[in-house]
VOZA-847110 format. One line per 3 residues: their letters; for each residue x, y, z of C-alpha. Coordinates in pm, 1 decimal, always signed. Layout:
N
a) X Y Z ~ ...
This chain:
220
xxx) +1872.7 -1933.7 -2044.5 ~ +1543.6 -1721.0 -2001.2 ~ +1285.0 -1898.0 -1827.1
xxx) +924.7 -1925.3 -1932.6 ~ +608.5 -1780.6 -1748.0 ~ +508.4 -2156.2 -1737.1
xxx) +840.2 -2208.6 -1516.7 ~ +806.0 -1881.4 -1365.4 ~ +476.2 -1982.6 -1234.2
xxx) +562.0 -2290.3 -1115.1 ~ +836.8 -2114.1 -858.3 ~ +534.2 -1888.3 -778.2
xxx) +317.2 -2154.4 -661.6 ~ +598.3 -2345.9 -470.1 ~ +667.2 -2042.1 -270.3
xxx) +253.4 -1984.8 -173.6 ~ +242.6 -2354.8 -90.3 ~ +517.0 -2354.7 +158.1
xxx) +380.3 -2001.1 +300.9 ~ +482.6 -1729.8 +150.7 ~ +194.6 -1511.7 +129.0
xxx) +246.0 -1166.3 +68.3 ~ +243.9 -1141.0 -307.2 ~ +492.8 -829.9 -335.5
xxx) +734.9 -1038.1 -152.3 ~ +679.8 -1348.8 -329.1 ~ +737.2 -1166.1 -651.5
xxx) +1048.7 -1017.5 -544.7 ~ +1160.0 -1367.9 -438.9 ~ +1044.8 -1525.9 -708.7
xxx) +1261.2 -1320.2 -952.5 ~ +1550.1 -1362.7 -711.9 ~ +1536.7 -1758.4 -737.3
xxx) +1440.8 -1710.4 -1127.1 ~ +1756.2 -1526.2 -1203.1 ~ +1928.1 -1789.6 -1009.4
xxx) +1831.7 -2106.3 -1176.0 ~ +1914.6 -1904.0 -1531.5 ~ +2269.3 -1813.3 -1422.4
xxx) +2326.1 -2167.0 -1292.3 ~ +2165.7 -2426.4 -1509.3 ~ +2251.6 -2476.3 -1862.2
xxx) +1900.6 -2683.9 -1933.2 ~ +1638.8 -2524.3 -1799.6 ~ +1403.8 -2774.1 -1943.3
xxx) +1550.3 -3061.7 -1813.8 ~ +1587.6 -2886.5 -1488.9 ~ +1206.6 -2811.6 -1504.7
xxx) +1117.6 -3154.3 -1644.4 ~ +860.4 -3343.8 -1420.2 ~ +979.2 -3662.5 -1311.8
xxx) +774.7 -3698.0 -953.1 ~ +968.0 -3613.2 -593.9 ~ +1321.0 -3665.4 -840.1
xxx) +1254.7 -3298.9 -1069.5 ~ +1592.0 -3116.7 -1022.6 ~ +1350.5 -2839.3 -1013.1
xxx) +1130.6 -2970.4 -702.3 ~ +1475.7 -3108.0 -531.1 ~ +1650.7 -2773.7 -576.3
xxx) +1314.9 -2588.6 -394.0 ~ +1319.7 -2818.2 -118.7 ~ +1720.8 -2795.9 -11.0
xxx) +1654.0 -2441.6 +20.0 ~ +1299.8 -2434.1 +174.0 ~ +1431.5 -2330.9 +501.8
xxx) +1644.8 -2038.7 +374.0 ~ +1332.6 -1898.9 +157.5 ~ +1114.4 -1909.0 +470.0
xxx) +1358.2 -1754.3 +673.3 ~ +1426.5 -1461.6 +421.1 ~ +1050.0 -1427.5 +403.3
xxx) +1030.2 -1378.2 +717.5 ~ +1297.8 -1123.8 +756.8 ~ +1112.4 -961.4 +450.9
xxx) +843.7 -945.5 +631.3 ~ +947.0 -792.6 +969.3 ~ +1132.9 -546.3 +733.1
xxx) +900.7 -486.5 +447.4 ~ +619.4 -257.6 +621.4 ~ +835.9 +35.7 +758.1
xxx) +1007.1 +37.3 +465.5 ~ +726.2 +63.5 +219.9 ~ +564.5 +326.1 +476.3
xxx) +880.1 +550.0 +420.2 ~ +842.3 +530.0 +44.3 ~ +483.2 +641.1 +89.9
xxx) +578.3 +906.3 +337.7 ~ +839.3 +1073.8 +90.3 ~ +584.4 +1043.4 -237.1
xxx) +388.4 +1241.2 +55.5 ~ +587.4 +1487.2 +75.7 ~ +693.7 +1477.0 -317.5
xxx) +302.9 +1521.6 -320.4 ~ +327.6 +1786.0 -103.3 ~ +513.1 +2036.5 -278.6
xxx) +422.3 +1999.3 -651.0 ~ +313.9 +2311.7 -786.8 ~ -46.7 +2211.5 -885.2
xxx) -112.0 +1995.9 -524.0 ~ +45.7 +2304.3 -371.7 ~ -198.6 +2544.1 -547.5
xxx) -495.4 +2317.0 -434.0 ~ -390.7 +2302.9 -114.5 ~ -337.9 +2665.6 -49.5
xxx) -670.3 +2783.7 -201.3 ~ -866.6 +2509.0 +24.9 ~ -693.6 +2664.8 +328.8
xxx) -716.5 +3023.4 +257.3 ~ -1126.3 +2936.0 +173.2 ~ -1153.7 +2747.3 +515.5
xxx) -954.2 +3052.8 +705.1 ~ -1193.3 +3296.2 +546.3 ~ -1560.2 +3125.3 +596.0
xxx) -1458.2 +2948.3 +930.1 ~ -1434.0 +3307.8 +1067.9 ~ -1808.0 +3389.0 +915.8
xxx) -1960.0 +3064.7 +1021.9 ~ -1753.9 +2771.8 +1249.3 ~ -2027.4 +2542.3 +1303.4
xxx) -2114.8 +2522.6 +902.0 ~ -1761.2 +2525.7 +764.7 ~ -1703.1 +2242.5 +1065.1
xxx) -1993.3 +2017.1 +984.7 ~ -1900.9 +2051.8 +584.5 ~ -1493.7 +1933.6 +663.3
xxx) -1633.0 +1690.5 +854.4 ~ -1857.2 +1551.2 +611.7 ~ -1520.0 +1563.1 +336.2
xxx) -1300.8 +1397.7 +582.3 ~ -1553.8 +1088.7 +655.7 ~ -1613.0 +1057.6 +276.3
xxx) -1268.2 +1069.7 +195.0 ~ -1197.3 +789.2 +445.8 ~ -1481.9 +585.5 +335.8
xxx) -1395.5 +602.7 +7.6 ~ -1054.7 +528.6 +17.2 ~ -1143.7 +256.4 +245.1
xxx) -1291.7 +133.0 +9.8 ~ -1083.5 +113.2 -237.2 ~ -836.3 -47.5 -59.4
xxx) -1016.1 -281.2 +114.3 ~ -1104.0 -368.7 -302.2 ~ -723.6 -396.8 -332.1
xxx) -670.9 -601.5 -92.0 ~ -982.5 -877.7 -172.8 ~ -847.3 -893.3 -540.8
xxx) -464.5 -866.7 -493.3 ~ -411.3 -1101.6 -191.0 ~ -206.3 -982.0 +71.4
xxx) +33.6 -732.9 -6.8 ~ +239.2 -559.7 +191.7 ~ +202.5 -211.7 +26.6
xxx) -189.9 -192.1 +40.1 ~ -154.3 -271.5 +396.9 ~ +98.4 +48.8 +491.7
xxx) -163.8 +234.2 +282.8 ~ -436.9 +100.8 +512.7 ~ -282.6 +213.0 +805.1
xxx) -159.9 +517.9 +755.7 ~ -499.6 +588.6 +651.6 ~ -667.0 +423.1 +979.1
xxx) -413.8 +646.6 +1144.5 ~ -471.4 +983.5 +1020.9 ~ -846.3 +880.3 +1128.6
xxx) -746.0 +782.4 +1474.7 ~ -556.7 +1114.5 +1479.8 ~ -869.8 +1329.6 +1355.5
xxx) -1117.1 +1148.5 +1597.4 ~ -945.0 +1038.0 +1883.9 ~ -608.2 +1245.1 +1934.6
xxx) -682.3 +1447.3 +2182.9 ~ -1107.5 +1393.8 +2186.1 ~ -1273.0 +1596.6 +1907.1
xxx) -1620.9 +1653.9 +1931.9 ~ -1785.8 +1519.8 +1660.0 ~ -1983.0 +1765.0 +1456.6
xxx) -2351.5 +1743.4 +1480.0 ~ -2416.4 +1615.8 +1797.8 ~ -2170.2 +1825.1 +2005.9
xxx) -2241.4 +2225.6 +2009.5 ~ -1867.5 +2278.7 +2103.3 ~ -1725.0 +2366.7 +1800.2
xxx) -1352.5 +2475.8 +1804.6 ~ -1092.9 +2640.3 +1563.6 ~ -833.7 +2364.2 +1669.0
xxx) -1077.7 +2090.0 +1539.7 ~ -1169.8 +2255.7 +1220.1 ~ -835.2 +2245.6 +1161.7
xxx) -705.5 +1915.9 +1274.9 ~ -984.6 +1794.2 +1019.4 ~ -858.1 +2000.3 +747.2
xxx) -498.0 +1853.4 +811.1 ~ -632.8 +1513.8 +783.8 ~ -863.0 +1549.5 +477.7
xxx) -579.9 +1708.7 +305.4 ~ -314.6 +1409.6 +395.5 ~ -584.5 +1197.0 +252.9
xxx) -582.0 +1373.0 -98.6 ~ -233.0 +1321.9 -85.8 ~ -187.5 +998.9 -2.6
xxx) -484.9 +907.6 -274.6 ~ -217.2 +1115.9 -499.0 ~ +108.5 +885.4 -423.1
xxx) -134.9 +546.4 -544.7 ~ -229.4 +702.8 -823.7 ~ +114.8 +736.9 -901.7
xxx) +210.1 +402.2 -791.4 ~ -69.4 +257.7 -953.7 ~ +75.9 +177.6 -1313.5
xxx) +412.6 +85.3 -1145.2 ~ +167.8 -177.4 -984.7 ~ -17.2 -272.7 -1219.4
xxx) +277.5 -366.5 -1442.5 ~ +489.2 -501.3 -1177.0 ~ +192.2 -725.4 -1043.5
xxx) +65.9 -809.9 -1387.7 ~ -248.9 -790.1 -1226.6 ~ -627.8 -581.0 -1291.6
x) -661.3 -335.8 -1029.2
């Protein structure tokens, strides 16, 4: 027998209250233990019926409270390289669609062709993309985050956007434009990299973002 958001909910808020906080896991578990209960009881409305500390509902939760937070946890060691790799290959999906592939090739063959006129300009006006880019999707996903909780695939979105910036800035030194003269080829193009990684990584959430959106059942 199906159960109803109502009961749905309630297995929802028994997982946050022991600790399970990472929504996308808790969701996953949720409809794990959901699909349980309806292939195993034949009254889901007894089962669910309140009836204090006795609820075959609230007895069934606690006899496997250890087992949830231990699959949590495994979930959780698990859950961040795994949702990084899905990124990385929408990346690359990204990467090699005709129309992203078109964009991308007429940004670099405009950088190659004015960096060789004027460096210092085409440098300062990458730079200023890149940091707007970052802030922006910074942003955004620090938005995500505040309104959908914790959740493990924002987060590998956050960092692999904190480390394409770590790359730009710090990996080797760059000189940052406008208050270093020493303007070089190698960092023009290091920025480029980056500001174009950025585009597509902005590209693989906006094609996750209706997957989320109905998965989550949630505004974004």
């Amino acid at each position: 027998m199906e159960l109803s958001k109502e009961q749905i909910k309630r297995i929802d808020s028994f997982l946050e209250e022991i600790g399970v906080e990472y929504v996308d896991i808790r969701l996953e578990m949720v409809d794990h233990i959901a699909t349980e209960i309806e292939e195993n009881v034949n009254d889901v409305d007894v089962f669910f019926e309140y009836k204090g500390f006795q609820t075959p509902f609230v007895k069934f939760m606690l006899s496997k409270k250890a087992q949830f937070l231990k699959s949590y946890r495994k979930q959780v060691k698990r859950s961040f390289w795994s949702n990084t790799k899905k990124i990385i290959v929408d990346v690359l999906r990204e990467t090699i669609y005709p129309i992203n592939l078109l964009y991308i090739s007429v940004f670099f063959a405009v950088i190659f062709v004015t960096e060789k006129v004027n460096l210092k300009l085409v440098t300062n006006l990458v730079f200023i993309g890149f940091m707007a880019s970052y802030c922006y999707m910074g942003i955004l996903f620090r938005r995500l985050r505040k309104n959908f909780g914790n959740v493990r695939l924002i987060q590998a979105y956050t960092s692999m956007l904190i480390g394409g910036y770590i790359i730009a800035m710090y990996f080797p030194i760059l000189p940052i434009p406008f208050i270093d003269e020493n303007y070089t080829v190698y960092g023009l193009y290091k920025l480029v990299m980056i500001l174009v990684l950025n585009f597509l990584i902005y590209k693989s959430y906006l094609n996750r973002k209706e997957v989320i959106k109905i998965y989550y059942k949630t505004f974004i």
